[in-house]
mmCIF file of the N, C-alpha and C atoms, coordinates in Angstrom:
data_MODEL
# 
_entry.id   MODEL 
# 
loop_
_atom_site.group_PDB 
_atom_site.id 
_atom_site.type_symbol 
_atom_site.label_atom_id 
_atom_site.label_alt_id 
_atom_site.label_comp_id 
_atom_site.label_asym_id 
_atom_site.label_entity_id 
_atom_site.label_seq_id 
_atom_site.pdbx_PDB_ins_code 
_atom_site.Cartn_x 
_atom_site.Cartn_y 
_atom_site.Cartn_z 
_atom_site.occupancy 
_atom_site.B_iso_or_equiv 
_atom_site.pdbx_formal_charge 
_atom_site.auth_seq_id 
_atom_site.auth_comp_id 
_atom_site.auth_asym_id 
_atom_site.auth_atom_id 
_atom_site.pdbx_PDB_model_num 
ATOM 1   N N  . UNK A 1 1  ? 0.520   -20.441 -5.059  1.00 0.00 ? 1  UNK A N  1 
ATOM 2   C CA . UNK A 1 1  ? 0.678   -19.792 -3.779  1.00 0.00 ? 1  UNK A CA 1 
ATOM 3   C C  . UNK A 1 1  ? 1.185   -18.365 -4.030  1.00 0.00 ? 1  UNK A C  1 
ATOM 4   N N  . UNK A 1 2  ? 0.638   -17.338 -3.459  1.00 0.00 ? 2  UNK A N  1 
ATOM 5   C CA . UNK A 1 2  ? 0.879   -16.040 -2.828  1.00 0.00 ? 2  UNK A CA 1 
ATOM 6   C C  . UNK A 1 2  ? 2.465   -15.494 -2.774  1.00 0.00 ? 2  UNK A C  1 
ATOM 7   N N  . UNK A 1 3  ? 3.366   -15.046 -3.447  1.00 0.00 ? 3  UNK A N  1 
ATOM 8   C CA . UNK A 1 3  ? 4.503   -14.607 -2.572  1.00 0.00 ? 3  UNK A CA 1 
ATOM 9   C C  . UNK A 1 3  ? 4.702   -13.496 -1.988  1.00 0.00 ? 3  UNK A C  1 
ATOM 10  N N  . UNK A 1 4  ? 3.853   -12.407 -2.671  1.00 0.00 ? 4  UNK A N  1 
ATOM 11  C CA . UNK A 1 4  ? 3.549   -10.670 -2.291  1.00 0.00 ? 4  UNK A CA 1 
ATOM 12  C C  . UNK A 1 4  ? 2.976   -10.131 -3.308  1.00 0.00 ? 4  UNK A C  1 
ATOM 13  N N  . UNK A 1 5  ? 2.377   -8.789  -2.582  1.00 0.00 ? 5  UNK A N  1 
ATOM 14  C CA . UNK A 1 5  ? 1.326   -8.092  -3.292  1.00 0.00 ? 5  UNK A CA 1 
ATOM 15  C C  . UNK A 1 5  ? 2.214   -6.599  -3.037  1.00 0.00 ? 5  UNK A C  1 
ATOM 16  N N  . UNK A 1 6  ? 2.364   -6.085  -4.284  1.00 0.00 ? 6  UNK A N  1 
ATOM 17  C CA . UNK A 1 6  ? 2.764   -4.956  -4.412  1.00 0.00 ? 6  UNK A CA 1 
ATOM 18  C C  . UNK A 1 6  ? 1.460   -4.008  -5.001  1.00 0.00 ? 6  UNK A C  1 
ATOM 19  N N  . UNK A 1 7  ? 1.742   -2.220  -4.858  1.00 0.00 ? 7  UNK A N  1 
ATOM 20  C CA . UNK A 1 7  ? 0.804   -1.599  -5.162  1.00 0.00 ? 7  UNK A CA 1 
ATOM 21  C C  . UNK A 1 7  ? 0.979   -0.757  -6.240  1.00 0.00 ? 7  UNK A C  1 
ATOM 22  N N  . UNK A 1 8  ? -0.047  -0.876  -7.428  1.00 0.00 ? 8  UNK A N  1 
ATOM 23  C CA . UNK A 1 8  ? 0.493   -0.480  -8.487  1.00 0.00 ? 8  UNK A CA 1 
ATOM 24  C C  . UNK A 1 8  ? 0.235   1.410   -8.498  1.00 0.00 ? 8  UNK A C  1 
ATOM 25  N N  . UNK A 1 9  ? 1.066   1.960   -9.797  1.00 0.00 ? 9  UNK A N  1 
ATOM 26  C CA . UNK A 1 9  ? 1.313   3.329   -9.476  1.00 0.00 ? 9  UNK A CA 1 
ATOM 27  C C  . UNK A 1 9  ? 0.459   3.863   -10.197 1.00 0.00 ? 9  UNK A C  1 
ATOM 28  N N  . UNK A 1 10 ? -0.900  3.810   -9.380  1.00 0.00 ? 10 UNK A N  1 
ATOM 29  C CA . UNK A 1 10 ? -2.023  4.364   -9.527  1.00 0.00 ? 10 UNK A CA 1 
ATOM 30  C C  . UNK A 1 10 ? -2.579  5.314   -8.556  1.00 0.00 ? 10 UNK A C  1 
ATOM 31  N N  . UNK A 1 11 ? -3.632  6.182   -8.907  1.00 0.00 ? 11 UNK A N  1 
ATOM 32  C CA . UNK A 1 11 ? -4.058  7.242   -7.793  1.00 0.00 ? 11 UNK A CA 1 
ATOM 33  C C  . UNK A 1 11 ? -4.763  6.241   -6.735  1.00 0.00 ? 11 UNK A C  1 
ATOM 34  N N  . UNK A 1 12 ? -5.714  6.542   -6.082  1.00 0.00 ? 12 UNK A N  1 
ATOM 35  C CA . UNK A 1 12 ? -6.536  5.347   -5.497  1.00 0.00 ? 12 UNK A CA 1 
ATOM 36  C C  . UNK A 1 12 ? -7.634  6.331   -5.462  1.00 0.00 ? 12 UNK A C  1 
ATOM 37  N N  . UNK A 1 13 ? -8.995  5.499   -5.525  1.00 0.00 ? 13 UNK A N  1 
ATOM 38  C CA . UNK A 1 13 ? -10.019 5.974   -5.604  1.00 0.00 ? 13 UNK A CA 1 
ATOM 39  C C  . UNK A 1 13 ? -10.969 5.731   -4.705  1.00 0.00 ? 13 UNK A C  1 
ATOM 40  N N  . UNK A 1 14 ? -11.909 6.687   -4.598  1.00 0.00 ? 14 UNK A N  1 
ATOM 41  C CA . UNK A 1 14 ? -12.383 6.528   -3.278  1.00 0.00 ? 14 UNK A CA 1 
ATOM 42  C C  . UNK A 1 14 ? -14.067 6.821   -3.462  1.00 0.00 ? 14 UNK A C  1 
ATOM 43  N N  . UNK A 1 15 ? -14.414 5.773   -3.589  1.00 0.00 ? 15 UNK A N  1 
ATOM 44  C CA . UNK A 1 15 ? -16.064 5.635   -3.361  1.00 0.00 ? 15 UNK A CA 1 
ATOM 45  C C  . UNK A 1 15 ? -17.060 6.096   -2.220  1.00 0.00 ? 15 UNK A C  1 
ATOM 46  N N  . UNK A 1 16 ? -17.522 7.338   -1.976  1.00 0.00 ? 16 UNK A N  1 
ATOM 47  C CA . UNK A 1 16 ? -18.280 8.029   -0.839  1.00 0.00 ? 16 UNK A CA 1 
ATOM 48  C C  . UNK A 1 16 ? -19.457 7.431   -0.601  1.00 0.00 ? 16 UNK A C  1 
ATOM 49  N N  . UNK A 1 17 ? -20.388 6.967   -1.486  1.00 0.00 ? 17 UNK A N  1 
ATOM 50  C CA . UNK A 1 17 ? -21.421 6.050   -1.395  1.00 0.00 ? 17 UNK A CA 1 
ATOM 51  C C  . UNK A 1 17 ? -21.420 4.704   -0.692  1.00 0.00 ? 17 UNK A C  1 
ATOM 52  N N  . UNK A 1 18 ? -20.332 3.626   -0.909  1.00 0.00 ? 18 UNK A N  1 
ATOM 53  C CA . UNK A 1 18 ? -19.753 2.668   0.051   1.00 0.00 ? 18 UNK A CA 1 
ATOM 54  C C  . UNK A 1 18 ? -18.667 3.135   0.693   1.00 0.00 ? 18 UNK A C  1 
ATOM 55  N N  . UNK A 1 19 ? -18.340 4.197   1.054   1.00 0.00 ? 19 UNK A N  1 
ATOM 56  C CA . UNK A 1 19 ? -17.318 4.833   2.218   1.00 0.00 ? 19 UNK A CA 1 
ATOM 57  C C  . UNK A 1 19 ? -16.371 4.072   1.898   1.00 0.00 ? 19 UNK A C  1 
ATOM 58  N N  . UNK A 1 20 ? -15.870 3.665   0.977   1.00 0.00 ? 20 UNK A N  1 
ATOM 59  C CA . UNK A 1 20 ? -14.624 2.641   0.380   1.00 0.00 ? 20 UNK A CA 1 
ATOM 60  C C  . UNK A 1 20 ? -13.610 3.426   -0.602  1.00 0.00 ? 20 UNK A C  1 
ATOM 61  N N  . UNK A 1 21 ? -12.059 3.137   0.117   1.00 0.00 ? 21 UNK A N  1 
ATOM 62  C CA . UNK A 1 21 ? -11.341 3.813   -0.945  1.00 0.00 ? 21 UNK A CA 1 
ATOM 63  C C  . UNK A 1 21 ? -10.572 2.243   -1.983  1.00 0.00 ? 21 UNK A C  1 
ATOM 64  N N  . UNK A 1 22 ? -10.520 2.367   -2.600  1.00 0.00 ? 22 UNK A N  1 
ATOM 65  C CA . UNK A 1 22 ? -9.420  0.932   -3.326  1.00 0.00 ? 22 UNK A CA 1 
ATOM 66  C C  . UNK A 1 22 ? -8.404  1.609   -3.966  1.00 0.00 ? 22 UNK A C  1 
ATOM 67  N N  . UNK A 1 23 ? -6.965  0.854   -3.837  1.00 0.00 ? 23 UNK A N  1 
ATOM 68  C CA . UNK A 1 23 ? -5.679  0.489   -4.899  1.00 0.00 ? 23 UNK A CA 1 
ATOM 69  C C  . UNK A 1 23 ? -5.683  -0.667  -5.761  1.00 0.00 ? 23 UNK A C  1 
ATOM 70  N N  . UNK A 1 24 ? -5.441  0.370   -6.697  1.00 0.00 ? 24 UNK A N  1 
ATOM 71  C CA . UNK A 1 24 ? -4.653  -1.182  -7.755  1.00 0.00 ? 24 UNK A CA 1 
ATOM 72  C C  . UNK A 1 24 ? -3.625  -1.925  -7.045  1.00 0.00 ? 24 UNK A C  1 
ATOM 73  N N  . UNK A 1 25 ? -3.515  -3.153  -7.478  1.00 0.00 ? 25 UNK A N  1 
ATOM 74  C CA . UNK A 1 25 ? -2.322  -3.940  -6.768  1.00 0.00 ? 25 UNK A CA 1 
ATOM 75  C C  . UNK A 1 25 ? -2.247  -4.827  -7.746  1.00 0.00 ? 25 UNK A C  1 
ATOM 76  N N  . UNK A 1 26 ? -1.291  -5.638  -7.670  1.00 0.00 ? 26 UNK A N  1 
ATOM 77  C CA . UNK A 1 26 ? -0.766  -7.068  -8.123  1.00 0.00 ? 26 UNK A CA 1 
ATOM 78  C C  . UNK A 1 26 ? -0.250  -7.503  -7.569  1.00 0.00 ? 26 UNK A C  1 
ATOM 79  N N  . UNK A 1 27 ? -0.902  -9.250  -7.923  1.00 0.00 ? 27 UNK A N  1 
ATOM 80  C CA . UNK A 1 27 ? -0.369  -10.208 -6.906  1.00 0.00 ? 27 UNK A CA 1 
ATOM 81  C C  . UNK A 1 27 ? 0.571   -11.086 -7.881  1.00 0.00 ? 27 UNK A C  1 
ATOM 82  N N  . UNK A 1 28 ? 1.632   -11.050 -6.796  1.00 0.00 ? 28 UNK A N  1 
ATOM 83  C CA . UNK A 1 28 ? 2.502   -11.692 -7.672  1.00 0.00 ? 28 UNK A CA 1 
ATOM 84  C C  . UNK A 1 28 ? 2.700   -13.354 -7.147  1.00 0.00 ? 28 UNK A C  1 
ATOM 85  N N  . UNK A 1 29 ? 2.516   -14.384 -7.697  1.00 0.00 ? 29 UNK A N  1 
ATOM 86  C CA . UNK A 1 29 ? 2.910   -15.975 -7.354  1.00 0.00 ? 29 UNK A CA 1 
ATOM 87  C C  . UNK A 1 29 ? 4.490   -16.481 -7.296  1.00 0.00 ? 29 UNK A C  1 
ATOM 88  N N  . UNK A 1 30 ? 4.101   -17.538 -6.772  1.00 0.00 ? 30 UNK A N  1 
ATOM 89  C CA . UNK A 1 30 ? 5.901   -17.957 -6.571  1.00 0.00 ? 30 UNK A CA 1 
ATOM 90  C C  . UNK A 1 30 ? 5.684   -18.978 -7.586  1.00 0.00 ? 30 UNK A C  1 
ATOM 91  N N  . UNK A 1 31 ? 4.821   -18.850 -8.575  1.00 0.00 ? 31 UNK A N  1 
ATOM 92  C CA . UNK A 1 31 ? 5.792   -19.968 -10.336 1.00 0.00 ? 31 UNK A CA 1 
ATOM 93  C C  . UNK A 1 31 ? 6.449   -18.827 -10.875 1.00 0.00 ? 31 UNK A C  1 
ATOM 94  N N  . UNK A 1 32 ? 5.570   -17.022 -10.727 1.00 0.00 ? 32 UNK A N  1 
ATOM 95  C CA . UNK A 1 32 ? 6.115   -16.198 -11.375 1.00 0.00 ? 32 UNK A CA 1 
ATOM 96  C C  . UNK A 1 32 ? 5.065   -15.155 -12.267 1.00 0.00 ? 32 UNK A C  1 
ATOM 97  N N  . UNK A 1 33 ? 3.996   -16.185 -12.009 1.00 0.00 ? 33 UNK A N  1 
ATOM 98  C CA . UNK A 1 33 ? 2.597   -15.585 -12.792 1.00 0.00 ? 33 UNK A CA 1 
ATOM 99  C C  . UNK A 1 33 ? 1.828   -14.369 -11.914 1.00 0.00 ? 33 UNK A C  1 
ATOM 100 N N  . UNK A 1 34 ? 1.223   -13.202 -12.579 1.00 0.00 ? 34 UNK A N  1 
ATOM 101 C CA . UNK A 1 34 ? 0.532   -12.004 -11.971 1.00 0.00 ? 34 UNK A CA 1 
ATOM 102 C C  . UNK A 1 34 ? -0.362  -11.809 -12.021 1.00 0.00 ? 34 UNK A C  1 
ATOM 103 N N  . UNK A 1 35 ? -1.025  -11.044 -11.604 1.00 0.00 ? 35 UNK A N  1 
ATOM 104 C CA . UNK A 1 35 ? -2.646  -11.089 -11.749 1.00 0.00 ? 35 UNK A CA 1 
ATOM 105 C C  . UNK A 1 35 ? -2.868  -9.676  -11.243 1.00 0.00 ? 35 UNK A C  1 
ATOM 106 N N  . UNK A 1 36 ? -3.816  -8.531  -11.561 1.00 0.00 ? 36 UNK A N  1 
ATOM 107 C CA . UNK A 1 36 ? -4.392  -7.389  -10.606 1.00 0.00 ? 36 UNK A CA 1 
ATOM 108 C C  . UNK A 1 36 ? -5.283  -7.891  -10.220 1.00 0.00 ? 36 UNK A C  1 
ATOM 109 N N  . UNK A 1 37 ? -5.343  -7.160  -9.155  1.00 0.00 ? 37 UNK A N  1 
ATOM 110 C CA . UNK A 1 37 ? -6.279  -7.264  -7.928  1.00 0.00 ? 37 UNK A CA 1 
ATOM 111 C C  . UNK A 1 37 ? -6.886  -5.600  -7.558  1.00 0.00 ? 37 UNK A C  1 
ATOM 112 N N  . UNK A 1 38 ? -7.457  -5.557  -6.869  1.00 0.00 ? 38 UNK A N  1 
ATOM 113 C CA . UNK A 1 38 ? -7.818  -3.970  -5.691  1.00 0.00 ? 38 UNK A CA 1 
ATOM 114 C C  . UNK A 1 38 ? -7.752  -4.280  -4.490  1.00 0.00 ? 38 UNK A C  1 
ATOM 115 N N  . UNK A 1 39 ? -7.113  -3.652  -3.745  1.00 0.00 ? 39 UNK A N  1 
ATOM 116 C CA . UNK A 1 39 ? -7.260  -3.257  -2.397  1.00 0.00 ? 39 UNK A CA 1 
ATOM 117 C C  . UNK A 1 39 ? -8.077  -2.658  -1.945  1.00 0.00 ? 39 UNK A C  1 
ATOM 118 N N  . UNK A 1 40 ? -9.130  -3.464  -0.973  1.00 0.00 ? 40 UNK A N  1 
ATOM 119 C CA . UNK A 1 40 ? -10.311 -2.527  -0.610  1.00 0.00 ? 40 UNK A CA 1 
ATOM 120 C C  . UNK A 1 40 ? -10.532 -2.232  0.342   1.00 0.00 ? 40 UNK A C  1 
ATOM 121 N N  . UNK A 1 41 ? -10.409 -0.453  0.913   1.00 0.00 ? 41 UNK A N  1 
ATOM 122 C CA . UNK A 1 41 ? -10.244 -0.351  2.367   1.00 0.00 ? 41 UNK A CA 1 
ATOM 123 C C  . UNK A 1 41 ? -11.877 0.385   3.115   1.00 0.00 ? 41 UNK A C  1 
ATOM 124 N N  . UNK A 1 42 ? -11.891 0.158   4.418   1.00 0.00 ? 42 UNK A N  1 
ATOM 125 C CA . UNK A 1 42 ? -13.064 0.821   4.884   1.00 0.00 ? 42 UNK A CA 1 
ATOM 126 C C  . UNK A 1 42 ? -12.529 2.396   5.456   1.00 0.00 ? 42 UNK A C  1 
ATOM 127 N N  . UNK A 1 43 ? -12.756 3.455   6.015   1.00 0.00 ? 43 UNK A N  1 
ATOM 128 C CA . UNK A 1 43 ? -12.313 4.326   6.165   1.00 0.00 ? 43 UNK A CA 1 
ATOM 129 C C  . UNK A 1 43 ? -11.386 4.356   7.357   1.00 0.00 ? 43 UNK A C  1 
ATOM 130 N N  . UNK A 1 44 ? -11.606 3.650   8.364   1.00 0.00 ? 44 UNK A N  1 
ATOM 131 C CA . UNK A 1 44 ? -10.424 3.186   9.545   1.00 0.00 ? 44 UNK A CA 1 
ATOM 132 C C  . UNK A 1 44 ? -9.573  2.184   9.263   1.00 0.00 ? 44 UNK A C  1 
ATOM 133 N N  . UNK A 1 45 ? -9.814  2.127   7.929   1.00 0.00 ? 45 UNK A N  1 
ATOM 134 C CA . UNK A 1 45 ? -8.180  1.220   7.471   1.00 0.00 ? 45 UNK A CA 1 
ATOM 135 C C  . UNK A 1 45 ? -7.111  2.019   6.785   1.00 0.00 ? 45 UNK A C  1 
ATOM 136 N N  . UNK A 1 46 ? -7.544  3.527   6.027   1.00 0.00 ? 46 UNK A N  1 
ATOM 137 C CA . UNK A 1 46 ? -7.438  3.928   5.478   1.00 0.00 ? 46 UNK A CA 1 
ATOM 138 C C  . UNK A 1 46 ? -6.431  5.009   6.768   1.00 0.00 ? 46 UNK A C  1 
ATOM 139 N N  . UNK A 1 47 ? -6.892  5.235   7.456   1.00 0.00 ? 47 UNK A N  1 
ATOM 140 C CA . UNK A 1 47 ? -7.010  5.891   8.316   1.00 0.00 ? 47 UNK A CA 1 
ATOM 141 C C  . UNK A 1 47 ? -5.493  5.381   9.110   1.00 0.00 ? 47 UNK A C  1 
ATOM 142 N N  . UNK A 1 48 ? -5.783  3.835   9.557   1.00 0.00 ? 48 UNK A N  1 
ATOM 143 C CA . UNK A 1 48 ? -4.462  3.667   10.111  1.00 0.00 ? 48 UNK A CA 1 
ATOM 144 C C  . UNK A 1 48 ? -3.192  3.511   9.266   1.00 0.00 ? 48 UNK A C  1 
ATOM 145 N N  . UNK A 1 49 ? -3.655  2.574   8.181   1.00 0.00 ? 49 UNK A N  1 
ATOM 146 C CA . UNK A 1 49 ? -2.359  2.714   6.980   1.00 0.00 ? 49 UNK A CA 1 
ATOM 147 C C  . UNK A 1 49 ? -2.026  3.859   6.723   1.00 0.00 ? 49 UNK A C  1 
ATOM 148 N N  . UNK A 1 50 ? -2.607  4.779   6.808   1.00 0.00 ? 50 UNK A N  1 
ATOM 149 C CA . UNK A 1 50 ? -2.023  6.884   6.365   1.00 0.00 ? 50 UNK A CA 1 
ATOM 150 C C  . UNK A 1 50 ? -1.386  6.553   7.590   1.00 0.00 ? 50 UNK A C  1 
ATOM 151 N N  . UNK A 1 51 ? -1.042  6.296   9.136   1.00 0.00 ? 51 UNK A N  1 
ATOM 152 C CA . UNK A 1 51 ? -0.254  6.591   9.961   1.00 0.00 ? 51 UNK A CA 1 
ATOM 153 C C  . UNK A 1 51 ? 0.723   5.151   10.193  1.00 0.00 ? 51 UNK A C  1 
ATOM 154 N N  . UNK A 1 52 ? 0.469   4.588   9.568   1.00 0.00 ? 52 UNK A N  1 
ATOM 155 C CA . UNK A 1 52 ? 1.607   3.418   9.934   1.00 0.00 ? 52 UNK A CA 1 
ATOM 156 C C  . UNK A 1 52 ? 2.537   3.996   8.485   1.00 0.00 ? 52 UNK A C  1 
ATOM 157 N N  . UNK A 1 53 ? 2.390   4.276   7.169   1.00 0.00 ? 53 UNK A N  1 
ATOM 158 C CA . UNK A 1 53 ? 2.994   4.819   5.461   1.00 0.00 ? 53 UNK A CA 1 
ATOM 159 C C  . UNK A 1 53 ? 3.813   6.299   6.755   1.00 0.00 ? 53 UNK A C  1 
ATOM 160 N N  . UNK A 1 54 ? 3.168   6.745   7.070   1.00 0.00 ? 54 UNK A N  1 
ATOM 161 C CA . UNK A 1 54 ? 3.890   7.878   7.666   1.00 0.00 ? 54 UNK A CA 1 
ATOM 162 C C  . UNK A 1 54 ? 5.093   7.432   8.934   1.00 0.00 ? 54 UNK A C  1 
ATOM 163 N N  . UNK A 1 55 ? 4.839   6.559   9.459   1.00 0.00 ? 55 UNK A N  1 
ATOM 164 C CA . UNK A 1 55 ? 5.940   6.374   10.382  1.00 0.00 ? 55 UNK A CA 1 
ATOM 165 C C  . UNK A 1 55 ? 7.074   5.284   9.993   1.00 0.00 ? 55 UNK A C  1 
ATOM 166 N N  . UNK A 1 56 ? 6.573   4.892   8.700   1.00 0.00 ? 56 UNK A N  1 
ATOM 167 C CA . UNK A 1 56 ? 7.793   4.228   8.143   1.00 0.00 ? 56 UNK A CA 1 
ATOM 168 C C  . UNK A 1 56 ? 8.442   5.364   7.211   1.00 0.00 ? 56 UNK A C  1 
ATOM 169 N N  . UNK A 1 57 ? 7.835   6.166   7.238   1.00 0.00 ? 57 UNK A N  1 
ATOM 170 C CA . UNK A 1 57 ? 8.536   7.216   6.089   1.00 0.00 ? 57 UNK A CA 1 
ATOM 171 C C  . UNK A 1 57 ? 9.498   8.072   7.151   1.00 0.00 ? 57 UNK A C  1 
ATOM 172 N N  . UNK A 1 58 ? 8.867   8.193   8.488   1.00 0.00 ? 58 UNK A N  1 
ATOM 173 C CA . UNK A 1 58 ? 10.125  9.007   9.334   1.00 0.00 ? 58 UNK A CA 1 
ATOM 174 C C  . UNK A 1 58 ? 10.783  7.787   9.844   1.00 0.00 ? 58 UNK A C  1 
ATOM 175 N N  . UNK A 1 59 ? 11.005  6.529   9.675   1.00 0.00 ? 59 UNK A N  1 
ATOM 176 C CA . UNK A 1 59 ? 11.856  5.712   9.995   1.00 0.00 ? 59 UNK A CA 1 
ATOM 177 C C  . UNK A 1 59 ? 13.138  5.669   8.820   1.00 0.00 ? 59 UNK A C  1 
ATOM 178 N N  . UNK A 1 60 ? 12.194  6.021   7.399   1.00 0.00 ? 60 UNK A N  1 
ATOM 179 C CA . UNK A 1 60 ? 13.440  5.722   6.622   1.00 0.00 ? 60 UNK A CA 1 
ATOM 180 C C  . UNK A 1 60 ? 14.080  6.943   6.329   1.00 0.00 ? 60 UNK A C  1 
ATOM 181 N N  . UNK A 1 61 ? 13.614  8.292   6.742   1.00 0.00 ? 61 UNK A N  1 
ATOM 182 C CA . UNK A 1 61 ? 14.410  9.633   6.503   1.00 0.00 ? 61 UNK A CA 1 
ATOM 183 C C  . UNK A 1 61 ? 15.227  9.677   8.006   1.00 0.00 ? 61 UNK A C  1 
ATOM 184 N N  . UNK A 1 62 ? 14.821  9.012   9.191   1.00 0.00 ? 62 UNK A N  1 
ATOM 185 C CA . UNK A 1 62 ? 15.908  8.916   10.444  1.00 0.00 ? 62 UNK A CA 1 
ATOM 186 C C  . UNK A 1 62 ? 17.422  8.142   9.628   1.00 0.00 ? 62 UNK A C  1 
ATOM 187 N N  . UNK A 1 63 ? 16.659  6.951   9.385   1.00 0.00 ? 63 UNK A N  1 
ATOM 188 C CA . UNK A 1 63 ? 17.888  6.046   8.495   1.00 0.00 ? 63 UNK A CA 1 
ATOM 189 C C  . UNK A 1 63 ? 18.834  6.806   7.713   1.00 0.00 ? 63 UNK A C  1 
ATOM 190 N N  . UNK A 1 64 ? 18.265  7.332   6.703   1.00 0.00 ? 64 UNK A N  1 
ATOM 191 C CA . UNK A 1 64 ? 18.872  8.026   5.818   1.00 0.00 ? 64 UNK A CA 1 
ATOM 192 C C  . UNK A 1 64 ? 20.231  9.196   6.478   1.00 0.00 ? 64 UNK A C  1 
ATOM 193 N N  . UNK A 1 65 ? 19.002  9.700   7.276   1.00 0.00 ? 65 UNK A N  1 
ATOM 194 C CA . UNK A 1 65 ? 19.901  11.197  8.265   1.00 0.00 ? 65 UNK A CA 1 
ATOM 195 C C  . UNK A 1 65 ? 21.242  10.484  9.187   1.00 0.00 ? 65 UNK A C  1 
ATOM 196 N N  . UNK A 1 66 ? 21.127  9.455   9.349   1.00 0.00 ? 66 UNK A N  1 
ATOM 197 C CA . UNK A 1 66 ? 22.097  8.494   10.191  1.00 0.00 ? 66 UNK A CA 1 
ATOM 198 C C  . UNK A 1 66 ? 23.540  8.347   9.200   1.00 0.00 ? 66 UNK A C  1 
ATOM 199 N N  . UNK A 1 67 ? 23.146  7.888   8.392   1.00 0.00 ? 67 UNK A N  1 
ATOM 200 C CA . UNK A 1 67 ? 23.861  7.663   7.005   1.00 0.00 ? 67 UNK A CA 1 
ATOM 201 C C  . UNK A 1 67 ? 24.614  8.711   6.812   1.00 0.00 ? 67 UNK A C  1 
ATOM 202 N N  . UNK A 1 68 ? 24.107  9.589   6.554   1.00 0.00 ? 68 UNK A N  1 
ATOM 203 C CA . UNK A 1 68 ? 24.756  10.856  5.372   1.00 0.00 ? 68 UNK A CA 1 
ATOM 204 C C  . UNK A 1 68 ? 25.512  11.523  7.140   1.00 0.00 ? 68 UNK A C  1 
ATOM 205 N N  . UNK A 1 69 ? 25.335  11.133  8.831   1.00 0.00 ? 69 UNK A N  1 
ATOM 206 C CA . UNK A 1 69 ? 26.976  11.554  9.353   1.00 0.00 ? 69 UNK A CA 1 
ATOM 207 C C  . UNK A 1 69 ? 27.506  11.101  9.112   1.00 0.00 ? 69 UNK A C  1 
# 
């Protein structure tokens, strides 16, 4: 079984011919075992994940700014 998929620290690449961008990833199991994988996005996935990565990024610099009054 599945426990999470993290994204590995790779560029991501982006195929114009199938309008497809992919990430490396790995999936990690709950015995402990890993595996890579790709993440394969269509261009309106790509599209909303760039604005959902961005509004967690001004969620965690609000956080931060909260902190440091």
């Amino acid at each position: 079984m599945i426990s999470h998929i993290t994204i590995d620290q790779r560029d991501a690449a982006y195929d114009p011919r199938a309008q497809q961008a992919a990430l490396s990833v790995t999936v990690h199991h709950r015995d402990g075992d890993t595996e890579p994988s790709v993440l394969v996005m269509d261009p309106g996935q790509v599209e909303l994940y760039a604005i959902q990565l961005e509004q967690a990024m001004a969620k965690r610099k609000a956080a931060q700014e909260a902190v440091s009054l």
